[in-house]
N, C-alpha and C positions, 0 to 999 in steps of 0.2 A: 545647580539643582534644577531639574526636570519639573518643568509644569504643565499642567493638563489647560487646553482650553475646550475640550469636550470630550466626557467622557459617555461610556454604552453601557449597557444592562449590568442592573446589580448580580453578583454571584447567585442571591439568592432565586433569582425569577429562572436562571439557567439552571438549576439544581432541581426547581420544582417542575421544568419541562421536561428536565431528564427523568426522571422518579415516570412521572405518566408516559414516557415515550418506553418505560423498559418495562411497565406492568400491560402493557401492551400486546408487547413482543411477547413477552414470553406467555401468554394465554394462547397467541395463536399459534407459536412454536411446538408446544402439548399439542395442539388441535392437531397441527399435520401429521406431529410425528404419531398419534392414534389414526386418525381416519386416510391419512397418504392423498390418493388423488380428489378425493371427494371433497374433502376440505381445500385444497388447493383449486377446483371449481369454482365453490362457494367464493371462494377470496376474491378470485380474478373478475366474477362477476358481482359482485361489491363491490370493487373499490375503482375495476378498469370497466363495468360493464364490456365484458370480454369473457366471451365463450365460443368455445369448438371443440367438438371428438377429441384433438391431437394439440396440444400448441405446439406441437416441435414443427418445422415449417417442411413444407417437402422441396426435392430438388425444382419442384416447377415454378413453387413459391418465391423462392429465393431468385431464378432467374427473373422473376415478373419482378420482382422491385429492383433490380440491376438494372433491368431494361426501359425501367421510369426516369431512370437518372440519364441527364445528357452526358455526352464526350468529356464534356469540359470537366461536369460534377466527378465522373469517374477517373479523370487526369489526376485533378486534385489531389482526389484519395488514395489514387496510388503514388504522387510524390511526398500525401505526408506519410503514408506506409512507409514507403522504402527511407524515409528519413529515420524514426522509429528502429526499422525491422537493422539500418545500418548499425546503428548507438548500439543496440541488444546486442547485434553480433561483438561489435569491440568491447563490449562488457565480458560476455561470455568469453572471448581469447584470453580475457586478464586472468581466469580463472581457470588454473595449470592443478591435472591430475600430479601430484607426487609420489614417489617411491623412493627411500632412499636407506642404507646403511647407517646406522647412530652408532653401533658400535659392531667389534668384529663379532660376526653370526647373526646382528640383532636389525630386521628391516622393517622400518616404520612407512605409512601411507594412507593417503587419502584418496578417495574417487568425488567426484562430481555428479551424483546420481540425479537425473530427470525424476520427478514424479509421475507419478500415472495417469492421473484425472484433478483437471485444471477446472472450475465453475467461474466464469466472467459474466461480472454483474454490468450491463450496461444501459445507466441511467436516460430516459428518455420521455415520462411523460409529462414534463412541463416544454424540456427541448429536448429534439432530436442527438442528443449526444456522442455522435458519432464517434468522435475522437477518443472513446472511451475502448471501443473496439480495437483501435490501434493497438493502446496502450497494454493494455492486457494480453489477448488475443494471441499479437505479434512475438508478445516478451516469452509468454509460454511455449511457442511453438519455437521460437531460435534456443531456448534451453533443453528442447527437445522430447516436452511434453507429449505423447501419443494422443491423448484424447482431450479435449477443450471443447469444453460445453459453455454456451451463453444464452442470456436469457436479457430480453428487454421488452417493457412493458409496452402495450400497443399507445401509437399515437393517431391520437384523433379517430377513434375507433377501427385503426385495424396497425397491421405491421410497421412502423415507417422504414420507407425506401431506402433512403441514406445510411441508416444503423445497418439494417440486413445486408446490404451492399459490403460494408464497410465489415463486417463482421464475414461473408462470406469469403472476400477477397485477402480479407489475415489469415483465411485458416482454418478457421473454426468447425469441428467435426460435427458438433449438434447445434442446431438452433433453434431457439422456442422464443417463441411470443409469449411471455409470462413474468409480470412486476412485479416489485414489492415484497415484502417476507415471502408470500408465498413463492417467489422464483428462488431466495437463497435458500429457504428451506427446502424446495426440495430439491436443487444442488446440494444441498448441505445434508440433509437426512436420508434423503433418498426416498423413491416414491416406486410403485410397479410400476412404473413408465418412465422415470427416471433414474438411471440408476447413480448412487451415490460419486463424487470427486473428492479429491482429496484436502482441495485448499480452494478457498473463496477469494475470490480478489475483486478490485474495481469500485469505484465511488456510487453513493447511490443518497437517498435521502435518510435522514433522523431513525428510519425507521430500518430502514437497509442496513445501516450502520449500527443500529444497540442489536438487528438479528444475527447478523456475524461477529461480534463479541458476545452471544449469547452459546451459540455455535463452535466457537474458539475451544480445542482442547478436543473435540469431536472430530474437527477438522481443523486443517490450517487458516490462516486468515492473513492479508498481504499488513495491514496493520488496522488499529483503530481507529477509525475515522469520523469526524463530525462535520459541518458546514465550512463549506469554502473559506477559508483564511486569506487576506493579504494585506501586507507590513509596505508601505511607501517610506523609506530612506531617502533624505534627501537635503540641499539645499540651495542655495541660489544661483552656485556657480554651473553646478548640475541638472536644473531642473527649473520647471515655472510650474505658475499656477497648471493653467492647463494639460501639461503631462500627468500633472502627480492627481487634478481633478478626477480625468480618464480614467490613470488606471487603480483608484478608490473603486470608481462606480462601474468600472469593468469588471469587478468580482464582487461586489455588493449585488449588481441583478441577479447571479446565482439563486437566490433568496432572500427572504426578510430575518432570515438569522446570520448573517454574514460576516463577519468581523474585517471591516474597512482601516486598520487604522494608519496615521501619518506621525512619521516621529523625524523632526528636522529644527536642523539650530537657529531658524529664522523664525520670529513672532511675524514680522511681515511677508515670509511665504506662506505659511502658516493661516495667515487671514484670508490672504487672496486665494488659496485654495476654498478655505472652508465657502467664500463667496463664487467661485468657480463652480463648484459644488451646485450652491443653488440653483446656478443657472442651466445647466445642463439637466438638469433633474425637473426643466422643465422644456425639455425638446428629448430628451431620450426616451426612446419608444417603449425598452423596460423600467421604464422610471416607477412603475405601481413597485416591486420586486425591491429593486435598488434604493429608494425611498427608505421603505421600511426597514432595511440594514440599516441603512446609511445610521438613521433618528434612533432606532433601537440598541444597536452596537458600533459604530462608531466612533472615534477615538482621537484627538489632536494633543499630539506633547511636542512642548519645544523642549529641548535640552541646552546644556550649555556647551557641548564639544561632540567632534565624532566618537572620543569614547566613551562617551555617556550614552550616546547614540546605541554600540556595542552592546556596553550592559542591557538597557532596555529592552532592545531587539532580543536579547538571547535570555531575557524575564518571558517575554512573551512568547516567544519560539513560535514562529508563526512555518502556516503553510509553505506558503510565495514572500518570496523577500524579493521588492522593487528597489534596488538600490541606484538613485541620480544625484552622485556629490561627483568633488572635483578628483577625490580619489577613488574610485568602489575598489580597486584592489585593495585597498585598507581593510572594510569588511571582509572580503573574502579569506585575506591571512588570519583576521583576529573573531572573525564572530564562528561561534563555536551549536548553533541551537537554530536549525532551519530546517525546511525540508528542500524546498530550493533557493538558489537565487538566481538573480534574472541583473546583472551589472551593464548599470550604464544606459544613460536614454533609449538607445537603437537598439534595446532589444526591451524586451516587455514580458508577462507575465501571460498573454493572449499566447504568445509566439511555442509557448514552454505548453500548453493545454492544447495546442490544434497541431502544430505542423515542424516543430524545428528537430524533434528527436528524443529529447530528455524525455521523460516520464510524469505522466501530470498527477496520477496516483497518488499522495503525496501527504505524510503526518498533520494530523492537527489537532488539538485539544491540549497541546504544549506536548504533544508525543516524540518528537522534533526529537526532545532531553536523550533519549535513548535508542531511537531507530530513523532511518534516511525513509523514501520511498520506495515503491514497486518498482524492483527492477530483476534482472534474469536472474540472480544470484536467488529469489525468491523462490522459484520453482526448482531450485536442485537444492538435495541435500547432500554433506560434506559428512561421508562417511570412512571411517579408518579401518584401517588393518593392519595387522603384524603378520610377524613370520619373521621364527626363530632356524637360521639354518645348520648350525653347528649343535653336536654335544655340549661343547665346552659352554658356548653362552646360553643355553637352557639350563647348565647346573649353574654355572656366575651369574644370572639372575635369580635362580631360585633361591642361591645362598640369601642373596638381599630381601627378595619376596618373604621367604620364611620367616626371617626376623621383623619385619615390619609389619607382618601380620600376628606377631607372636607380641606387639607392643598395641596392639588394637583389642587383643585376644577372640580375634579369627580364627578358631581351630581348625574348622573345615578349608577355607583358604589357604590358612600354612601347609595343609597336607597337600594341596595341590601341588603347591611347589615343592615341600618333598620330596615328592616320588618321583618329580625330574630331576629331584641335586640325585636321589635311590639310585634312578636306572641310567642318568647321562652320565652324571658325575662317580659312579661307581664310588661312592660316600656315605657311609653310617647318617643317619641325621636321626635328631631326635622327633620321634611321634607329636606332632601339635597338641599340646596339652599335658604330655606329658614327661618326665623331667627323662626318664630310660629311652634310648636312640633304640629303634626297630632295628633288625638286621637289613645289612644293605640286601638291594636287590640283587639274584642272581641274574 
């Protein structure tokens, strides 16, 4: 039986933050979508102190923060691109146009259809979040999105270098310097200077996150997102204190709402973590950030086996799942409720967010239950078609259509198919609805 030796914020304090964080949103979502650019002004200079004529950046712009960044910085970010931009492509190949015969005359099929207009949110006024550009950006354009528009809020009062950079070099057709509601809004609603996209994607803050679930249904949306998540699986054979302290408080500095927690079959790793914890929380540089997750949402359960481990894990369905046991293939076969995982010391949770390819995009608020993360399959839609090539199978389906619309009482439906048993099948059929058969067609 699973026991806590610390637990994080009651349900209720997280319910009354959400309640304020969506009466928010949606005051200033009305504002844009009434006043367009004017309001989205007001916004940027409120909340970013950020104004100019244009925030879409010009080709000059964009060269000038390219050309801030060294060799090295630019190296970088073109190996974690092309790490990224490789994964998308082998996603994309998994995903095979069909056409095929079901029966004689009768041909079913799907296409793989790109969208048109991509909005990538990338988060940057605490940090420069570069790797968000990757993510998105990359994924839209190898599914063969045309237009990819992004938006990230200025840092430290003007553009930063790295994001624009990193945005320019995936792809990206439009770029604006523009935070916060007001950049998904007016990606999302559309403004006389921006013109509207079709799907929103990319992580951003409490507030980025309830505007694109408010937005959902107007547009698409990659999924519903809340604060950074990460789940530490582990235990002695797999793991020490220090690994699993790491990477807690490697996604605890995200923010002070961060959900850190450790679930492992040792009460004695279990302590030594929690006291690893202390210590590094006080020589880590984001420790103000990391702290206040840690003490507010924070989490330690010992269980009594790895499949107790299982269940837990797949209760809480986390973002990031760090799993350091002696087996992590074990979780991978049997845990069922993630957005990723990350097996095995040698690789980490950091590796999955900056540079190995996966997608860092990623469920959380237990969303896990029902959807994976951003990835290419996002940007296309999986559209069907038929085509019936013979007389013979337009009247042998219409026989079955008829009928089965005549058990629903479809009249207008059954006549549909009628009048192909009428004119293919050269066969009396009876009027939908009513009990006397029409003359066949001539």
């Amino acid at each position: 039986m699973a026991h806590y030796l610390k637990r994080g914020a009651a349900a209720e304090v997280k319910a009354s933050h959400d309640r304020a964080v969506r009466d928010t949103v949606e005051t200033i979502l009305a504002d844009i979508e009434t006043r367009g650019d004017a309001a989205v002004r007001e916004l940027s200079v409120k909340f970013d102190k950020w104004d100019r004529e244009s925030y879409r950046l010009t080709s000059d712009e964009i060269q000038g923060c390219i050309d801030q960044l060294s060799s090295q910085d630019l190296k970088d970010i073109e190996f974690a691109q092309a790490q990224v931009r490789n994964f998308a492509k082998i996603q994309r190949d998994s995903m095979k146009d069909v056409e095929v015969e079901t029966l004689p005359g009768v041909v079913l099929g799907h296409r793989h259809i790109p969208l048109n207009a991509a909005g990538c949110y990338v988060p940057g006024g605490k940090y420069p979040l570069l790797a968000s550009a990757h993510m998105s950006v990359i994924t839209a354009k190898v599914a063969g999105v045309p237009r990819v528009v992004t938006c990230a809020p200025p840092f430290q009062g003007k553009p930063a270098p790295a994001i624009v950079a990193a945005q320019a070099l995936a792809g990206a057709d439009e770029i604006y310097c523009l935070g916060g509601i007001q950049a998904v809004a007016a990606m999302g609603l559309g403004t006389p200077s921006i013109q509207a996209v079709d799907i929103l994607v990319g992580p951003g803050n409490a507030f980025v996150a309830e505007a694109k679930r408010q937005l959902y249904g107007r547009v698409g949306i990659d999924l519903f997102a809340g604060p950074t998540e990460t789940l530490v699986i582990c235990d002695e054979v797999g793991c020490d204190a220090e690994l699993a302290a790491t990477d807690l408080l490697g996604q605890a500095e995200h923010g002070p709402d961060s959900p850190a927690v450790l679930v492992t079959t040792s009460e004695k790793l279990a302590r030594e973590t929690m006291a690893e914890i202390e210590r590094l929380l006080t020589i880590l540089p984001t420790a103000d950030y990391a702290r206040k997750s840690w003490e507010a949402f924070g989490e330690v359960i010992v269980a009594d086996s790895d499949e107790e481990m299982v269940r837990i894990a797949d209760q809480i369905a986390s973002e990031h799942v760090q799993v350091m046991t002696a087996d992590p293939d074990y979780f991978l076969t049997h845990m069922t409720n993630y957005g990723a995982l990350f097996l095995g010391a040698r690789t980490n949770v950091s590796f999955g967010d900056k540079v190995i390819g996966t997608n860092h995009t990623l469920p959380t608020k237990k969303a896990a239950r029902y959807t994976g993360g951003l990835w290419v399959g996002k940007f296309l839609k999986t559209c069907t078609f038929q085509r019936v090539t013979s007389d013979e199978a337009s009247a042998m389906i219409g026989e079955y259509c008829s009928r089965l619309c005549a058990l629903e009482g479809f009249a207008g439906h059954g006549e549909q198919a009628n009048v192909r048993v009428r004119r293919y099948g050269h066969r009396e059929v009876p009027y939908a609805g009513r009990a006397e058969p029409l003359l066949a067609a001539e």
